[in-house]
ChimeraX commands (.cxc) that place a marker at each C-alpha (Angstrom):
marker #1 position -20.42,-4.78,-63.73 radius 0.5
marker #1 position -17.96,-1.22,-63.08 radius 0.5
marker #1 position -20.77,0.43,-62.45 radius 0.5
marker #1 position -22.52,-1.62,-60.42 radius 0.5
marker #1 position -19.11,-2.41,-58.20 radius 0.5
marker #1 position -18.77,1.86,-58.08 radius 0.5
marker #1 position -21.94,1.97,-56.75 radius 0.5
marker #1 position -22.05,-0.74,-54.40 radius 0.5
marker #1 position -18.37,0.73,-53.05 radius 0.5
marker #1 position -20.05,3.96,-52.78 radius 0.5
marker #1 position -22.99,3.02,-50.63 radius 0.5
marker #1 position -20.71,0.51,-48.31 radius 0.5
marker #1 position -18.93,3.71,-47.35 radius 0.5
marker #1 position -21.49,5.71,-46.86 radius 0.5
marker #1 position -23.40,3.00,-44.62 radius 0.5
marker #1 position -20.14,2.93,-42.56 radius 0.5
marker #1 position -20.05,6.80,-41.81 radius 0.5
marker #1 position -16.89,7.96,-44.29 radius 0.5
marker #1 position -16.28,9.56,-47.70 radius 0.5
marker #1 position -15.57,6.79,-50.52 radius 0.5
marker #1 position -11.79,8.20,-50.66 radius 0.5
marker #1 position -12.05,10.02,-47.33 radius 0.5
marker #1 position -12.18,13.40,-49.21 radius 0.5
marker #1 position -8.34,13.06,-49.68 radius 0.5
marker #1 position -8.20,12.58,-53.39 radius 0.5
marker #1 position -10.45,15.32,-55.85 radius 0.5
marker #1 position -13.18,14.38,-57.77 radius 0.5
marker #1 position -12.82,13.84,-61.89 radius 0.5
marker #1 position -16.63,15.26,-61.82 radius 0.5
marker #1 position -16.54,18.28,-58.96 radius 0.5
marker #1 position -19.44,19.60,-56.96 radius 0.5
marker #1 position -21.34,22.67,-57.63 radius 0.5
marker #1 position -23.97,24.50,-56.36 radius 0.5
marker #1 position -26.07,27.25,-57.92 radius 0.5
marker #1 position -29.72,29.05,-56.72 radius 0.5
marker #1 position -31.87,31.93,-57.53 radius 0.5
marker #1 position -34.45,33.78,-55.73 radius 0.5
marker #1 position -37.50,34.56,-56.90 radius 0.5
marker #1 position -39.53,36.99,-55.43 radius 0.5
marker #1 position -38.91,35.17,-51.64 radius 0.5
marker #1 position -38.31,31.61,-53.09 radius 0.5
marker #1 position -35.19,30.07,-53.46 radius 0.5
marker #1 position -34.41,27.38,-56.29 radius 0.5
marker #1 position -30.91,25.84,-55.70 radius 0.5
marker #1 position -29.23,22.70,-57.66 radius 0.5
marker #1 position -26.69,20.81,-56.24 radius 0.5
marker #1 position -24.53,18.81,-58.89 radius 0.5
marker #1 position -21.24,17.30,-59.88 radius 0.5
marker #1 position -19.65,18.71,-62.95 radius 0.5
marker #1 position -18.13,16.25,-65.52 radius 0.5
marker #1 position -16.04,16.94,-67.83 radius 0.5
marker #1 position -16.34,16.39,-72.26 radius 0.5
marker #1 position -12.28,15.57,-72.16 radius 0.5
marker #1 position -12.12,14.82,-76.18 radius 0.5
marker #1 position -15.09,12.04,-75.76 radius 0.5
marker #1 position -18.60,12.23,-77.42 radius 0.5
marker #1 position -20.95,13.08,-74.86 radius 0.5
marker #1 position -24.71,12.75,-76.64 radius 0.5
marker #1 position -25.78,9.23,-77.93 radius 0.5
marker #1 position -22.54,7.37,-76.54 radius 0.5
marker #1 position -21.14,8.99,-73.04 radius 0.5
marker #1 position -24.62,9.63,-72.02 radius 0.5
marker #1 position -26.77,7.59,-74.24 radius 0.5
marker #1 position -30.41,8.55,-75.60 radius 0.5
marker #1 position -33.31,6.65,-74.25 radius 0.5
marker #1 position -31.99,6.04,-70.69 radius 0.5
marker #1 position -32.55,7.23,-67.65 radius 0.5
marker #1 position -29.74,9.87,-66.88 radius 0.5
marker #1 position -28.61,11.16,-63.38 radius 0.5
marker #1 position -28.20,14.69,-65.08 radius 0.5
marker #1 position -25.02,14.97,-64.07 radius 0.5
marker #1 position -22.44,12.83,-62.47 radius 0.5
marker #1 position -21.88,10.49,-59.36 radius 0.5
marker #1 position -24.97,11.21,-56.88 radius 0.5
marker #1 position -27.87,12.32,-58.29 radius 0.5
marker #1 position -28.46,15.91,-59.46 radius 0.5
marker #1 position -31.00,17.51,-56.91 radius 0.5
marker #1 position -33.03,20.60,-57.34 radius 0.5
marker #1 position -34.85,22.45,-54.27 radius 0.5
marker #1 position -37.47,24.42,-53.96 radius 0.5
marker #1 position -38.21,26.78,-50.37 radius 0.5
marker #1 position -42.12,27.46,-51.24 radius 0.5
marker #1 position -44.49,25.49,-53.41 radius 0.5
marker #1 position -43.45,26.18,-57.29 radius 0.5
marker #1 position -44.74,25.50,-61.12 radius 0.5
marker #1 position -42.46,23.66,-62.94 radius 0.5
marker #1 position -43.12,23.88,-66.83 radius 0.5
marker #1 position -46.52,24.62,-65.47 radius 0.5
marker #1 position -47.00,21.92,-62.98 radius 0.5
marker #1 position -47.25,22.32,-59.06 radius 0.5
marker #1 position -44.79,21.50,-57.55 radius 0.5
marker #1 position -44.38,21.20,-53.61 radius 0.5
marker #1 position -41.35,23.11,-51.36 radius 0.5
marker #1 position -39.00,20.69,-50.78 radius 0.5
marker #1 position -35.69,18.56,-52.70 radius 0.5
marker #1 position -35.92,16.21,-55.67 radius 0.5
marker #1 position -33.78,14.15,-57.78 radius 0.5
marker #1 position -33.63,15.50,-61.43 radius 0.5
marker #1 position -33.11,13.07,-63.87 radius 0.5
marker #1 position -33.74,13.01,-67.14 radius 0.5
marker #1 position -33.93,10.69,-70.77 radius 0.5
marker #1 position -32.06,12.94,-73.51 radius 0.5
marker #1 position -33.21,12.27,-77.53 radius 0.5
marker #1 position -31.60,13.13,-80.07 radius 0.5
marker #1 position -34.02,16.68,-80.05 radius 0.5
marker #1 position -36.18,16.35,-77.24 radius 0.5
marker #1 position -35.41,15.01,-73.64 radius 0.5
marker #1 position -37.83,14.26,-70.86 radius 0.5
marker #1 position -36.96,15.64,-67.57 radius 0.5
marker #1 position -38.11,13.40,-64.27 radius 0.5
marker #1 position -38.45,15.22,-60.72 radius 0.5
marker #1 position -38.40,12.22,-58.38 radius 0.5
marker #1 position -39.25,12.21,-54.63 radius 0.5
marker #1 position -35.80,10.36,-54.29 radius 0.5
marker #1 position -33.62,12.66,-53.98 radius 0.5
marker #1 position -30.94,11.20,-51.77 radius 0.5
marker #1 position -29.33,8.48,-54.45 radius 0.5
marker #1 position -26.43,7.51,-56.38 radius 0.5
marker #1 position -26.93,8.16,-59.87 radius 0.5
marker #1 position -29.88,5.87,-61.25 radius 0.5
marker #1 position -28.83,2.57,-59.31 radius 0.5
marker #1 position -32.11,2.47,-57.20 radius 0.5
marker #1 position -34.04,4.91,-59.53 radius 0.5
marker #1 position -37.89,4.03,-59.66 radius 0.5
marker #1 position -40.09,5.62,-61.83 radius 0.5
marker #1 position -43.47,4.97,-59.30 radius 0.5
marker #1 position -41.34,8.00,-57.20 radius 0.5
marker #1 position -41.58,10.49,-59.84 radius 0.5
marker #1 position -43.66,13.42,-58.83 radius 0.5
marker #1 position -43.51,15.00,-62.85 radius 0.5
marker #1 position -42.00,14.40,-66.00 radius 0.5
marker #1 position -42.25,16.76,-68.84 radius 0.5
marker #1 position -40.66,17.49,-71.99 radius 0.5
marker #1 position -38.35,19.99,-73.53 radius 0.5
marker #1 position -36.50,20.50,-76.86 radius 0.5
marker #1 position -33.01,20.46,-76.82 radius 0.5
marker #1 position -31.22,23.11,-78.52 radius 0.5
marker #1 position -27.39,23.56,-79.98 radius 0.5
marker #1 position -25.35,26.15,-79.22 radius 0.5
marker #1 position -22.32,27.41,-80.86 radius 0.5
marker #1 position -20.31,28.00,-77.59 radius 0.5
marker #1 position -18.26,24.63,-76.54 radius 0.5
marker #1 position -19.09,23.97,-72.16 radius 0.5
marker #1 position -16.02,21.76,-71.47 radius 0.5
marker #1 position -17.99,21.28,-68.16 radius 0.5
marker #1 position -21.41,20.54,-67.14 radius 0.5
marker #1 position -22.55,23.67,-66.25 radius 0.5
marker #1 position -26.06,24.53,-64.93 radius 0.5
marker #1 position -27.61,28.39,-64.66 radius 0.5
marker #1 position -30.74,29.55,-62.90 radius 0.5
marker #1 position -31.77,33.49,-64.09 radius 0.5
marker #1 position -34.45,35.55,-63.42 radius 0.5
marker #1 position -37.18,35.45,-66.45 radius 0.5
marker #1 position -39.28,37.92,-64.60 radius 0.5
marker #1 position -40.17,39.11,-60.76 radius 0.5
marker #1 position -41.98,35.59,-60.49 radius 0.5
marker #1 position -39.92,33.30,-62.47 radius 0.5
marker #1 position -36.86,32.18,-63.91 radius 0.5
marker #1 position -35.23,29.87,-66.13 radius 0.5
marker #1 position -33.18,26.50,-64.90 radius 0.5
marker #1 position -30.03,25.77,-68.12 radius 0.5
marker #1 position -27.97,23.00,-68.50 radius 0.5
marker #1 position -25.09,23.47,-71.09 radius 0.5
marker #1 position -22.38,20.55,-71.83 radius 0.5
marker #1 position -20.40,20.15,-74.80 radius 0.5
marker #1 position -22.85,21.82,-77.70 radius 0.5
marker #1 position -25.99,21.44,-76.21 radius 0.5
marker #1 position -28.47,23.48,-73.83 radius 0.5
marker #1 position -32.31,22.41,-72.44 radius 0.5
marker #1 position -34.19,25.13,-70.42 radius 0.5
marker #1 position -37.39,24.71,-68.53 radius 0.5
marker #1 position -39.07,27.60,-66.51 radius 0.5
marker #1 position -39.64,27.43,-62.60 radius 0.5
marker #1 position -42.22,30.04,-61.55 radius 0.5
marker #1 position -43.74,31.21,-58.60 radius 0.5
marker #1 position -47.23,32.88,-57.24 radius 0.5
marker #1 position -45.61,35.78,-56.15 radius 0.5
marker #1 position -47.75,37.62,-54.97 radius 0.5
marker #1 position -50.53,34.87,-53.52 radius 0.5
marker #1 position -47.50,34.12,-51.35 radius 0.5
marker #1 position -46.33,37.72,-50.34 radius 0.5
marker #1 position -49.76,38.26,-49.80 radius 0.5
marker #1 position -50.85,35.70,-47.29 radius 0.5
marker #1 position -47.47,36.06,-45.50 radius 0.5
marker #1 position -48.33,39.73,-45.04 radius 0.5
marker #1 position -51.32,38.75,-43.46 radius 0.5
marker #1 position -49.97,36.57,-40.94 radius 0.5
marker #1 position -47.45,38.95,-39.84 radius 0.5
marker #1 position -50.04,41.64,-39.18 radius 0.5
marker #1 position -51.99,39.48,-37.50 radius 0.5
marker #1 position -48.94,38.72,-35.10 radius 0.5
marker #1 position -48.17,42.28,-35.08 radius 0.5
marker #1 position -51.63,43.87,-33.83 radius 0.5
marker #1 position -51.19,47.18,-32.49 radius 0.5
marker #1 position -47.53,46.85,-31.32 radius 0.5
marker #1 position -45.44,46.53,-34.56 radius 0.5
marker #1 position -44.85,49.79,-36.98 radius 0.5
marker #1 position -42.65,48.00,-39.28 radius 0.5
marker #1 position -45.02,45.70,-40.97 radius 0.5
marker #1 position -47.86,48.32,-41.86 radius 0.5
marker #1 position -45.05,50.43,-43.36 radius 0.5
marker #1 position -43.15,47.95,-44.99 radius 0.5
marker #1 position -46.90,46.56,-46.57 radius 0.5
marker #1 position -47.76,49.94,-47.55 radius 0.5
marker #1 position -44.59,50.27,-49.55 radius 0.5
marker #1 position -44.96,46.54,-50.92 radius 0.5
marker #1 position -48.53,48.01,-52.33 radius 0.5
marker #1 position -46.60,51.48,-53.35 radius 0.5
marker #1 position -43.66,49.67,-55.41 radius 0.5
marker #1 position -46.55,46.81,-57.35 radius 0.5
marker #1 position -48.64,50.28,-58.28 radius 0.5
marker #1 position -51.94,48.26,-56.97 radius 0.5
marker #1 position -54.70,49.06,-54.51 radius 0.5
marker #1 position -52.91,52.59,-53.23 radius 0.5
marker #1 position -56.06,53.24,-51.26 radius 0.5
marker #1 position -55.28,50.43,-48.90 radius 0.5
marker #1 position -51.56,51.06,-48.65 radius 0.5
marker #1 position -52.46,54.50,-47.09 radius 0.5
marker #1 position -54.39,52.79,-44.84 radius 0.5
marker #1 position -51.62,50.69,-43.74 radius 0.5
marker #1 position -49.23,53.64,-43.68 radius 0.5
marker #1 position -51.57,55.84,-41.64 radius 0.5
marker #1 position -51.63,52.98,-39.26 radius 0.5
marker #1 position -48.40,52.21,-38.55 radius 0.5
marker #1 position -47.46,55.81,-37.96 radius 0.5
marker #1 position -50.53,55.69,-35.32 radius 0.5
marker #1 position -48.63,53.09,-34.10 radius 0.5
marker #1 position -45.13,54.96,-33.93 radius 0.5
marker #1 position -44.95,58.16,-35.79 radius 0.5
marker #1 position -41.24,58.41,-37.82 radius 0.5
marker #1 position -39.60,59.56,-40.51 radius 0.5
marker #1 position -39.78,55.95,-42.29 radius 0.5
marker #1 position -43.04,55.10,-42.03 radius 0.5
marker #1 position -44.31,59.01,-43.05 radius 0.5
marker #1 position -41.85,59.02,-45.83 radius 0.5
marker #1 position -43.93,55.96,-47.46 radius 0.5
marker #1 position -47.18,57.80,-46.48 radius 0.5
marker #1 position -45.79,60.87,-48.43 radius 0.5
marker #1 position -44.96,58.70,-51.46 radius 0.5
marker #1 position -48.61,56.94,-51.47 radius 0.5
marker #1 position -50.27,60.18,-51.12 radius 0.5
marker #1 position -48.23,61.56,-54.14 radius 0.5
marker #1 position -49.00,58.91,-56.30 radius 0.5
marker #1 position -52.90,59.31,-55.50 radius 0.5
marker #1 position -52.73,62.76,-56.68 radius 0.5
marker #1 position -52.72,64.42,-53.42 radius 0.5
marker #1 position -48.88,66.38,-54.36 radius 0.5
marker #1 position -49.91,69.41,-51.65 radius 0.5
marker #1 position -50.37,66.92,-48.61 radius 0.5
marker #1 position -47.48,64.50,-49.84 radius 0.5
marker #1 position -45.02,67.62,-49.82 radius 0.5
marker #1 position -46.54,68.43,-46.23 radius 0.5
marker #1 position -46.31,65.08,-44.77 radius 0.5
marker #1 position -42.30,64.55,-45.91 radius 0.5
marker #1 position -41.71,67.74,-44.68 radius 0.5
marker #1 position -42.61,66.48,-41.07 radius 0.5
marker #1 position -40.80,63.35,-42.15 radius 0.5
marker #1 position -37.40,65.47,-42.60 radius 0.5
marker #1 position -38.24,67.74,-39.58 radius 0.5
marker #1 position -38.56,64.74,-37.29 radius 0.5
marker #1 position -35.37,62.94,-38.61 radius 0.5
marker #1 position -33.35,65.91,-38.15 radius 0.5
marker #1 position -34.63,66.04,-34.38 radius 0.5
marker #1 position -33.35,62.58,-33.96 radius 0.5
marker #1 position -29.92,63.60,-35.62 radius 0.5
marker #1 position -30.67,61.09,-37.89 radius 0.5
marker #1 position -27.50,59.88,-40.28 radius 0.5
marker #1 position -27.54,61.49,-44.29 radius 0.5
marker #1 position -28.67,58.15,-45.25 radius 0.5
marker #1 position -31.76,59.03,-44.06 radius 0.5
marker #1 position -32.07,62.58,-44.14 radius 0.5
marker #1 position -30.26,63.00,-48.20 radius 0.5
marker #1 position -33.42,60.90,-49.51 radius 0.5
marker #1 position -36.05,63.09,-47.96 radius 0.5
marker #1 position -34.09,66.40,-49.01 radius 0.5
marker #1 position -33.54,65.33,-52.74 radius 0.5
marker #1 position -37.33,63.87,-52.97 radius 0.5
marker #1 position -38.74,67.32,-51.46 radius 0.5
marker #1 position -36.80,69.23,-53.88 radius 0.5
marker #1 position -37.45,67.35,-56.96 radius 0.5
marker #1 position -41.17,67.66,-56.00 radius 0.5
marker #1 position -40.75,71.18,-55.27 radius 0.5
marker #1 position -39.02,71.71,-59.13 radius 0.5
marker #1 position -42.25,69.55,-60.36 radius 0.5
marker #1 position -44.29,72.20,-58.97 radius 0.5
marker #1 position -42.63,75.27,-60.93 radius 0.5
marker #1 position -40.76,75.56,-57.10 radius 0.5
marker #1 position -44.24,76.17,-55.04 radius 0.5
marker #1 position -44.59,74.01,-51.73 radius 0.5
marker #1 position -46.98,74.11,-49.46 radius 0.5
marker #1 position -45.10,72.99,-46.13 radius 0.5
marker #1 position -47.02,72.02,-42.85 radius 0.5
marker #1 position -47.06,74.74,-40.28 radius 0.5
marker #1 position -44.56,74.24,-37.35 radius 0.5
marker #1 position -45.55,73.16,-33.47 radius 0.5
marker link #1:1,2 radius 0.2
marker link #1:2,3 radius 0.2
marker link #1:3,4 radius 0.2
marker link #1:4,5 radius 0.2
marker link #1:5,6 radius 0.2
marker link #1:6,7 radius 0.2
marker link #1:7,8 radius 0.2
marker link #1:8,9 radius 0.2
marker link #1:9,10 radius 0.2
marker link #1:10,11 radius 0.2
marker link #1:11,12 radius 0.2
marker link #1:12,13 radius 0.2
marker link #1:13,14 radius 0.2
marker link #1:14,15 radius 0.2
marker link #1:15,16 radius 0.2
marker link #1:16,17 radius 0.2
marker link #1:17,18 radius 0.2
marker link #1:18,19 radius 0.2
marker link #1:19,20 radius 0.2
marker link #1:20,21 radius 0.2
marker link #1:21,22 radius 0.2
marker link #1:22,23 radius 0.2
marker link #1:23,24 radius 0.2
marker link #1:24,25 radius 0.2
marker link #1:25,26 radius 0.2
marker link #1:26,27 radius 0.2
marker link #1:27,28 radius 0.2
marker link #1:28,29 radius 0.2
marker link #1:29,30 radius 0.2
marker link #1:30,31 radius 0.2
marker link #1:31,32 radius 0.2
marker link #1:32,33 radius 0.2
marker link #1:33,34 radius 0.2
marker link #1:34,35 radius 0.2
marker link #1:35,36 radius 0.2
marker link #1:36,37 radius 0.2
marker link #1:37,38 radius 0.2
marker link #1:38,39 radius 0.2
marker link #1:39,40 radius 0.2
marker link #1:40,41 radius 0.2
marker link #1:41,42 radius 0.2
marker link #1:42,43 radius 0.2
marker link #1:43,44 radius 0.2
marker link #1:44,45 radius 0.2
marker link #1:45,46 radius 0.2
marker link #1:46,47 radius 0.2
marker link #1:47,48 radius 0.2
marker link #1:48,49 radius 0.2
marker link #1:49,50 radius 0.2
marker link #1:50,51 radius 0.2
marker link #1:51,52 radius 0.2
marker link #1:52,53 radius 0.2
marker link #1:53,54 radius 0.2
marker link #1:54,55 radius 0.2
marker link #1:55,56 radius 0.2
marker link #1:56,57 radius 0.2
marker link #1:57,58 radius 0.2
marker link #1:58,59 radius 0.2
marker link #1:59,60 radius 0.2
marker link #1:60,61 radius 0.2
marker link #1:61,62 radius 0.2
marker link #1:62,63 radius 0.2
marker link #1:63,64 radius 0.2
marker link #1:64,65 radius 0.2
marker link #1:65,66 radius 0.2
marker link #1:66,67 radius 0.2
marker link #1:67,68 radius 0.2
marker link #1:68,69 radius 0.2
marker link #1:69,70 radius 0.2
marker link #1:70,71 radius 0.2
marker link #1:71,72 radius 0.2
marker link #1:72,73 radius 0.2
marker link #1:73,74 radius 0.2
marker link #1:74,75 radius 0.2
marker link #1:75,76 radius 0.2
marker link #1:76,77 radius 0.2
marker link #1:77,78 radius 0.2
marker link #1:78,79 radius 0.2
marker link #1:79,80 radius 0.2
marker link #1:80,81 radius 0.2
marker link #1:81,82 radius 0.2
marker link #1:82,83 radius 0.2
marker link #1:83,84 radius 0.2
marker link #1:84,85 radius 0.2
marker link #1:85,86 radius 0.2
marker link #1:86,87 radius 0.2
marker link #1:87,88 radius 0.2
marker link #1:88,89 radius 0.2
marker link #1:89,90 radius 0.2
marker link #1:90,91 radius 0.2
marker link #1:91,92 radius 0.2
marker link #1:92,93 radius 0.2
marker link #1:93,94 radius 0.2
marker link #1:94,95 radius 0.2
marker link #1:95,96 radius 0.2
marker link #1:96,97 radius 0.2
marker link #1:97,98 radius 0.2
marker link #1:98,99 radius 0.2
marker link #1:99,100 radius 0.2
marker link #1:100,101 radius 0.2
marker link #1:101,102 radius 0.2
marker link #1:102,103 radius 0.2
marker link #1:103,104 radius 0.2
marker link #1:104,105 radius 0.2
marker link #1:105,106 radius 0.2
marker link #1:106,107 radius 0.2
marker link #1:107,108 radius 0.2
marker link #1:108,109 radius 0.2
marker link #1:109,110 radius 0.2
marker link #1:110,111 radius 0.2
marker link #1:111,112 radius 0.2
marker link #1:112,113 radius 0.2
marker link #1:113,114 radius 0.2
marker link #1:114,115 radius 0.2
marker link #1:115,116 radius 0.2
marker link #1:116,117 radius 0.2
marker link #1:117,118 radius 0.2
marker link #1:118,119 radius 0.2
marker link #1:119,120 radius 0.2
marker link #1:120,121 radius 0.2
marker link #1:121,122 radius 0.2
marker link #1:122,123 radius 0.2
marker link #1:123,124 radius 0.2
marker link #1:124,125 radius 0.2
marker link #1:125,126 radius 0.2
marker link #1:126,127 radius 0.2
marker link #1:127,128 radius 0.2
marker link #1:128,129 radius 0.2
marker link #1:129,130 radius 0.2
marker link #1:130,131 radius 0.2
marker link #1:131,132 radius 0.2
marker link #1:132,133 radius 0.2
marker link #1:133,134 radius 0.2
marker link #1:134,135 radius 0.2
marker link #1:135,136 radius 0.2
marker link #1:136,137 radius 0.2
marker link #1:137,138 radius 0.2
marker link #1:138,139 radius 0.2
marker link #1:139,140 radius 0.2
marker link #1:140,141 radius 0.2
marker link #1:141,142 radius 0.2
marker link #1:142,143 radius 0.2
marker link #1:143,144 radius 0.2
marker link #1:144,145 radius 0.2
marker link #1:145,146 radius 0.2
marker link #1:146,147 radius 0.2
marker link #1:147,148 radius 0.2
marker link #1:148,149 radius 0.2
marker link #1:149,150 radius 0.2
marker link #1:150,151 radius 0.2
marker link #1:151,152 radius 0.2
marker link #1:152,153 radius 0.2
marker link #1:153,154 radius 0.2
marker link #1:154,155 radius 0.2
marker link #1:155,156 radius 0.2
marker link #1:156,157 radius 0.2
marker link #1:157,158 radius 0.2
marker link #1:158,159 radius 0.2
marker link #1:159,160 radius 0.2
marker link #1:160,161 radius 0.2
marker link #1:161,162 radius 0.2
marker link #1:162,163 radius 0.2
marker link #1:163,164 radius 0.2
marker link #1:164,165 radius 0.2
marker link #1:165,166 radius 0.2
marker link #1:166,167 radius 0.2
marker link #1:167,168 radius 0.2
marker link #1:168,169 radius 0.2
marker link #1:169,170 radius 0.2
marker link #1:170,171 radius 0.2
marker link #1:171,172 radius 0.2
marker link #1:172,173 radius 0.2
marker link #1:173,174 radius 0.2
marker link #1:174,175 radius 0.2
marker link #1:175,176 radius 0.2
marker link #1:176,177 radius 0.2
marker link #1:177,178 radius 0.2
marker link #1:178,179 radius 0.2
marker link #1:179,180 radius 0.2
marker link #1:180,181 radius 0.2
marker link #1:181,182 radius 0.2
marker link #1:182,183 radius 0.2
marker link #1:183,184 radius 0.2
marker link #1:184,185 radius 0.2
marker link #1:185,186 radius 0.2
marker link #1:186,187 radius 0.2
marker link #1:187,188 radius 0.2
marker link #1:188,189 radius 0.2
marker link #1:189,190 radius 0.2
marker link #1:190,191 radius 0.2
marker link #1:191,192 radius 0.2
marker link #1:192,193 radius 0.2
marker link #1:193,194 radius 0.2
marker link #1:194,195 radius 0.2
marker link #1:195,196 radius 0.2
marker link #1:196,197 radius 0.2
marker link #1:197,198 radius 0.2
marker link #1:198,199 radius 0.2
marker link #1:199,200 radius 0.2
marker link #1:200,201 radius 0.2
marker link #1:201,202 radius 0.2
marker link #1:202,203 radius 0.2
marker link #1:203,204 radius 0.2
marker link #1:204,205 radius 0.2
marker link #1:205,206 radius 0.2
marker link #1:206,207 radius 0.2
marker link #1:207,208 radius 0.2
marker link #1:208,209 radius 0.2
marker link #1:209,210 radius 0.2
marker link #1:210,211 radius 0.2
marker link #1:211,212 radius 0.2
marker link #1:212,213 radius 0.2
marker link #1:213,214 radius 0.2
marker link #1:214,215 radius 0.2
marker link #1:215,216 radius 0.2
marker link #1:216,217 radius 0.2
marker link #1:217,218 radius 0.2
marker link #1:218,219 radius 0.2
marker link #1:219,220 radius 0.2
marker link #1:220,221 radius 0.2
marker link #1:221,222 radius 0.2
marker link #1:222,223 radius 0.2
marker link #1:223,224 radius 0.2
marker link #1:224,225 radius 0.2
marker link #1:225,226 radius 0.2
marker link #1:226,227 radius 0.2
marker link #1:227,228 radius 0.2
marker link #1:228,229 radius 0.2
marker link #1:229,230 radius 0.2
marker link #1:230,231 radius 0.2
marker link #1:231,232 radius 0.2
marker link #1:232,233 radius 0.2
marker link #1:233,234 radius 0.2
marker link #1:234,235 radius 0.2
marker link #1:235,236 radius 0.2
marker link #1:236,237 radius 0.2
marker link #1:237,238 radius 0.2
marker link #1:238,239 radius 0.2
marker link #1:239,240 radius 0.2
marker link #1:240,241 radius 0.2
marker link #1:241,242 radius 0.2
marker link #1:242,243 radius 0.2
marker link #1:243,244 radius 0.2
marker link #1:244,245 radius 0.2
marker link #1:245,246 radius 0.2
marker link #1:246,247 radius 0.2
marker link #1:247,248 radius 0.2
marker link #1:248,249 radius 0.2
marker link #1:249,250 radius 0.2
marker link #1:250,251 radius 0.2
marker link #1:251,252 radius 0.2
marker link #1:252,253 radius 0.2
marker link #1:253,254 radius 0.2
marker link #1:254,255 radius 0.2
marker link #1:255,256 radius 0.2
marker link #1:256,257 radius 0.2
marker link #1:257,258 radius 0.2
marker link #1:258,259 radius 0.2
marker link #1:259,260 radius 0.2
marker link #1:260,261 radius 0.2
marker link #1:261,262 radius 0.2
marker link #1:262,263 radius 0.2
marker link #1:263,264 radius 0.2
marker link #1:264,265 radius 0.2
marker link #1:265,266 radius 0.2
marker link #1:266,267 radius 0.2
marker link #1:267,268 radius 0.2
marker link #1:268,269 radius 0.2
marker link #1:269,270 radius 0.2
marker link #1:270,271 radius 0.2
marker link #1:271,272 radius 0.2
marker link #1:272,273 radius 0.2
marker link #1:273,274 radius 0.2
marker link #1:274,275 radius 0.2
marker link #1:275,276 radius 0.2
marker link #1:276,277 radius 0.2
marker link #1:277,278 radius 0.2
marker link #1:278,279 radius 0.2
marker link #1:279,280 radius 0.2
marker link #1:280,281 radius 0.2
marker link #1:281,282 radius 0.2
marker link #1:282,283 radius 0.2
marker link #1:283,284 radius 0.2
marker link #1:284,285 radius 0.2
marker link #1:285,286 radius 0.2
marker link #1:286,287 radius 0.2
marker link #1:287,288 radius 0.2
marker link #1:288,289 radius 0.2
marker link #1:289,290 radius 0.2
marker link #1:290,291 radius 0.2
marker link #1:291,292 radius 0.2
marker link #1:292,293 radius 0.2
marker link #1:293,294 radius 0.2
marker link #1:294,295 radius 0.2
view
């Protein structure tokens, strides 16, 4: 009956355009936020934070078997800016409720479509998009409050934590990195046409930095400096060419690329790369280089 006078309290406030307590007195549970980004895709949790204060928190605070706002006061929401696997299942860009049934050893976690609502009041299971299952795992350092952490597990994934009291579940979010990079890559270029340097450049580089299809990154590079010839985009050509075995023409092109910044009295943020790349590839060379010829 508390709970259900709490909640109806809540939502008469709420219809009526004000805070419960008009945001004058602080919460016992306070609000958090916390996100990631993986590759371009952000993951962010929104939450309120209770606190163990002396009481047993697992199988009598927050009992096993129940639906559980995973967290306290509204419900715990997780959002995700591009289309996602969670524990391997798609899921779409957009906000959720996360809820979740803890067990003694192994919870089931709930991503409902929901995700504006006050703890589990109007939960309804025919909303939830997944539910999955992870082990729950003790841990020897005390969390006095409910704290969750989102960490990269690799350059296309990462790890969501909650730890309270003694106790920690994980479940990994991850991302099609490079499906997504990909077709975004090709929509800017197709945008771009023949008027925009940048994105050739910046896609050759892309190509450059993953180590994959270095053929076609020169392409790009060679096309955005048809485009606008500069020290950036001939920089990245240099680099490609370099790492295709052609060391001779990848010395001569970042030559130019230095030769043509110091015209522009470009700043020694751009210039004191180009030097200290043309010298260490000069060194790797037992200190020959071949340098273009001058115009």
């Amino acid at each position: 009956m508390k709970r259900l006078l709490v909640a109806v309290l809540f939502f008469g406030a709420t219809l009526c355009g004000v805070e419960p307590d008009g945001g004058i007195f602080p919460k016992l549970s306070p609000q958090a936020t916390v996100s990631q980004t993986i590759g371009t895709t952000t993951v962010s949790l929104e939450y309120h934070r209770p606190q163990v204060r002396g009481r047993k928190v697992w199988g009598e605070l927050v009992p096993f078997g129940q639906v559980w706002r995973t967290g306290a006061n509204e419900a715990t929401t997780i959002k995700f800016s591009d289309q996602v696997r969670v524990n391997g299942q798609v899921v779409p860009a957009g906000t959720y409720a996360l809820f979740s049934i803890p067990g003694p050893e192994q919870w089931t976690l709930i991503l409902n479509k929901r995700w504006r609502q006050f703890g589990t009041f109007e939960y309804q299971p025919k909303e939830d998009l997944i539910r999955f299952d992870v082990k729950s795992k003790l841990v020897k350092e005390h969390s006095e409050w409910l704290t969750y952490e989102v960490y990269p597990a690799s350059r296309s994934s990462a790890y969501v934590d909650l730890y309270w009291e003694k106790l920690r579940i994980s479940f990994l979010v991850d991302v099609d990195v490079e499906a997504m990079v990909t077709a975004r890559m090709k929509r800017a270029m197709s945008r771009a046409g023949e008027s925009d340097w940048k994105i050739f450049a910046d896609a050759a580089e892309y190509f450059l930095e993953q180590e994959k299809e270095l053929n076609q990154a020169l392409i790009w590079a060679e096309k955005s400096i048809r485009i606008q010839e500069n020290a950036a985009n001939l920089s990245v050509k240099a680099r490609v060419l370099r790492a295709i075995g052609q060391p001779t023409q990848a010395y001569q092109t970042l030559d130019k690329a230095l030769r043509i910044a110091r015209a522009q009295n470009a700043g020694g943020p751009v210039i004191g790369p180009i030097q200290a790349a043309l010298e260490q590839w000069k060194k790797q060379n037992g200190g020959a280089a071949v340098v273009a010829p001058r115009k």
